[in-house]
C-alpha positions as CSV (number, residue, x, y, z in Angstrom):
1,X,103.0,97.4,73.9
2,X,104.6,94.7,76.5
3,X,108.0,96.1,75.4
4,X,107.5,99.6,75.4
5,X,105.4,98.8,79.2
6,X,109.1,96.7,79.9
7,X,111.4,100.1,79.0
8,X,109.2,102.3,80.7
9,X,109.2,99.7,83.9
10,X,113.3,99.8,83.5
11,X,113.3,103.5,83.4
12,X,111.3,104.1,86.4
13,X,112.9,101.2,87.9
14,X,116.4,103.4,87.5
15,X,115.8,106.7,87.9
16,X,112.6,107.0,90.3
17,X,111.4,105.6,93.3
18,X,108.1,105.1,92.2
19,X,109.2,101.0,92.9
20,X,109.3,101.5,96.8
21,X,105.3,102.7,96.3
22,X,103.9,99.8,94.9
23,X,106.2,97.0,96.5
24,X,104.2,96.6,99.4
25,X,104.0,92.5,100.5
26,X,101.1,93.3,103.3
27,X,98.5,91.6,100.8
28,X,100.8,88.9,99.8
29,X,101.2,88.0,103.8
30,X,97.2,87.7,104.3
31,X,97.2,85.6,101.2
32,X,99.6,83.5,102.2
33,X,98.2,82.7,105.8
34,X,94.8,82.0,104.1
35,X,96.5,79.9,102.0
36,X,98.3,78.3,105.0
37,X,95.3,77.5,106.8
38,X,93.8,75.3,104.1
39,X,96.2,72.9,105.4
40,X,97.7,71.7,102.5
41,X,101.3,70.3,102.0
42,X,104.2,72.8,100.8
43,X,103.7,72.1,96.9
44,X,100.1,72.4,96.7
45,X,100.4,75.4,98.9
46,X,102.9,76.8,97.4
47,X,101.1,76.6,94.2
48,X,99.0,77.9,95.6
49,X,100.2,80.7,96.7
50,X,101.8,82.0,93.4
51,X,99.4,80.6,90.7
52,X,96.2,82.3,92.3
53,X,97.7,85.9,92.2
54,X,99.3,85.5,88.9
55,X,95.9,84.0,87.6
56,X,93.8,87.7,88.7
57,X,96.3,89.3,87.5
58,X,96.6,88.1,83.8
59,X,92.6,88.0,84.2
60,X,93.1,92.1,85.1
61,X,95.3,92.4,82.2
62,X,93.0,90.7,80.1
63,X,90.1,93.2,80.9
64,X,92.1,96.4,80.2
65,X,93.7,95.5,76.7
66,X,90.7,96.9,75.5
67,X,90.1,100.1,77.4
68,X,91.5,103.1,75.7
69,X,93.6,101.6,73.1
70,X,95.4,99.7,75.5
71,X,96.2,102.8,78.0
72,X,94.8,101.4,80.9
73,X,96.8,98.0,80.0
74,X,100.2,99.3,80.1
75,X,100.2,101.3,83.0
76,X,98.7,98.1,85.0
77,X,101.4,96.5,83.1
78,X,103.9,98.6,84.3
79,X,102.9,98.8,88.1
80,X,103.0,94.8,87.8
81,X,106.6,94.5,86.5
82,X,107.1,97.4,89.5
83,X,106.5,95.5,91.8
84,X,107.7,92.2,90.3
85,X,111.7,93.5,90.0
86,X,112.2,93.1,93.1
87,X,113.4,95.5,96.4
88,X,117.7,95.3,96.2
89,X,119.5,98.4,94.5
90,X,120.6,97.1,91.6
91,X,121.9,100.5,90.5
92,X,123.7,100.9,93.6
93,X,125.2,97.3,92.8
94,X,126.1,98.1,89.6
95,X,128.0,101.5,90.0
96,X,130.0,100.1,93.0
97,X,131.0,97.3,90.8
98,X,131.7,99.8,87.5
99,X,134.1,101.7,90.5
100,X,135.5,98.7,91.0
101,X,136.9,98.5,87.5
102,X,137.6,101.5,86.9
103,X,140.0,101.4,90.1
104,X,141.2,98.7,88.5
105,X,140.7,96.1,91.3
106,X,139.2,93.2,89.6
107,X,139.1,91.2,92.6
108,X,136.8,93.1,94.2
109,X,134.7,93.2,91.6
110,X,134.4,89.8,91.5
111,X,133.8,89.9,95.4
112,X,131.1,92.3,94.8
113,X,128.9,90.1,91.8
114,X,129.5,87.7,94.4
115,X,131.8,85.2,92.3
116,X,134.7,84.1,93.6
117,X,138.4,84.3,92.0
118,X,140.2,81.7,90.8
């Protein structure tokens, strides 16, 4: 089921924008000035920050794997991975640098995966 909820996040990922509707950081920005005003120093905060979210949300996971044969799982499973691949247009990226090579101009390809020649 993980895999199957990792192709289907791929898929959307590519072809939809169902991404843009659940990468919304709003919640993430109240978490992290609670966090902030515990007062801690950067690596317990930082901890923090990213250990508390991805605890409630294994703990959601958890819950669902039951409900329906797993249903309700994947789709959560799915949003998750959504929202975790991040906001750049990696499609984008990749055709400019496929038009790249096909131009045959191997130095800008290069330029545009960020590498540099030589």
């Amino acid at each position: 089921m993980s895999f199957l909820s990792l192709l289907f996040a791929l898929v959307l990922r590519r072809f939809s924008s169902l991404g843009r509707l659940v990468q919304h950081d709003a919640w993430f920005h109240r978490w992290m000035r609670q966090v902030a005003r515990l007062g801690l120093s950067p690596v317990p905060s930082a901890l923090a920050a990213v250990t508390v979210p991805c605890v409630i949300a294994q703990a959601l996971l958890c819950e669902l794997q039951a409900l329906l044969f797993g249903l309700f799982w994947m789709v959560a499973a799915i949003v998750m991975l959504l929202y975790a691949l991040g906001r750049t247009g990696h499609g984008r990226e990749q055709e400019q640098y496929r038009s790249f090579c096909r131009r045959g101009d191997f130095e800008a390809a290069l330029l545009a995966l960020g590498a540099r020649p030589g």
